[in-house]
C-alpha positions in Angstrom: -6.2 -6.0 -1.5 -7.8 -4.3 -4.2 -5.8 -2.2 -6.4 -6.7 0.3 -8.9 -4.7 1.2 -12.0 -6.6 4.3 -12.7 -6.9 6.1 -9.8 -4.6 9.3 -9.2 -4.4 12.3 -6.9 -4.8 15.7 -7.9 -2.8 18.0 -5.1 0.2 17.3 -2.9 2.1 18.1 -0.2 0.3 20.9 1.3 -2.5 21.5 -0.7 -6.0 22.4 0.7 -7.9 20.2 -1.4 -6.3 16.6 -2.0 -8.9 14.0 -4.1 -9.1 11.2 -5.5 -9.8 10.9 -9.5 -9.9 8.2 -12.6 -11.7 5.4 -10.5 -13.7 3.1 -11.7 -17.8 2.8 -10.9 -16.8 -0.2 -9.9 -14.0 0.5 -7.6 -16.1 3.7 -6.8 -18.6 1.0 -5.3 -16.0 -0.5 -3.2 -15.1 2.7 -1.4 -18.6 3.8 -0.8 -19.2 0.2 1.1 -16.3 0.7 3.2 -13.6 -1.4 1.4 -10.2 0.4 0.8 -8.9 0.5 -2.2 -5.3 1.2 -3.2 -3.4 3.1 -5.6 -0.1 4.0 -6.7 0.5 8.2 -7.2 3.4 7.4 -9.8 5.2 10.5 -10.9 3.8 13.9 -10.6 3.4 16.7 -13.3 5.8 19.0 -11.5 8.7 15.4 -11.2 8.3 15.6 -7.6 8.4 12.0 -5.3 8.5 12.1 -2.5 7.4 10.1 0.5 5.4 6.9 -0.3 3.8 6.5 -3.5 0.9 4.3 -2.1 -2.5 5.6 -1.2 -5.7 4.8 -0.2 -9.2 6.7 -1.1 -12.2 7.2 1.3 -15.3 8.8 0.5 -16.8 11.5 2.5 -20.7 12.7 0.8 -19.3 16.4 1.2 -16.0 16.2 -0.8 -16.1 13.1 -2.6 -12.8 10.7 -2.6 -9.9 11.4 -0.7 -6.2 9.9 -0.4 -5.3 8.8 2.5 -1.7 6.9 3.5 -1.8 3.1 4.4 0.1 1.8 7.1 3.6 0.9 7.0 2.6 -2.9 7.2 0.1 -2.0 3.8 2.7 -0.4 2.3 5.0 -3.2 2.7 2.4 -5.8 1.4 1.3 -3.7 -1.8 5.3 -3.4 -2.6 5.4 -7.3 -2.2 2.8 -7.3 -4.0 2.8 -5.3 -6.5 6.6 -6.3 -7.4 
């Protein structure tokens, strides 16, 4: 599982436009080949948590990097390991 420590999301909950910022070229590379790569969204500017704080990005050529949510079985290993 790759990890990155400086990737966040810009919009929540129902927001049109959800992406992906603050990756690395090199993690960047990873998600363009297919690879997922994982991230935490921490706390948000507005204090809100809620739901899982785990996310995945995916590239799409259109709209760049997108989060996505892992599976409850991912979730359950990035806690384990992240922990």
């Amino acid at each position: 599982m790759t990890i990155s420590n400086t990737a966040y999301q810009t919009g929540f909950g129902q927001a049109a436009h959800k992406k992906v910022q603050g990756m690395t070229r090199a993690k960047g590379k990873l998600v363009r080949s297919g690879q997922r790569v994982y991230f935490s969204t921490g706390g948000r500017l507005s204090g809100g948590s809620h739901g899982t704080s785990w996310r995945y990005a995916i590239y799409y050529p259109a709209t760049g990097y997108v989060p996505r949510v892992p599976s409850v079985e991912e979730i359950a290993e990035l806690d384990r390991v992240s922990a």
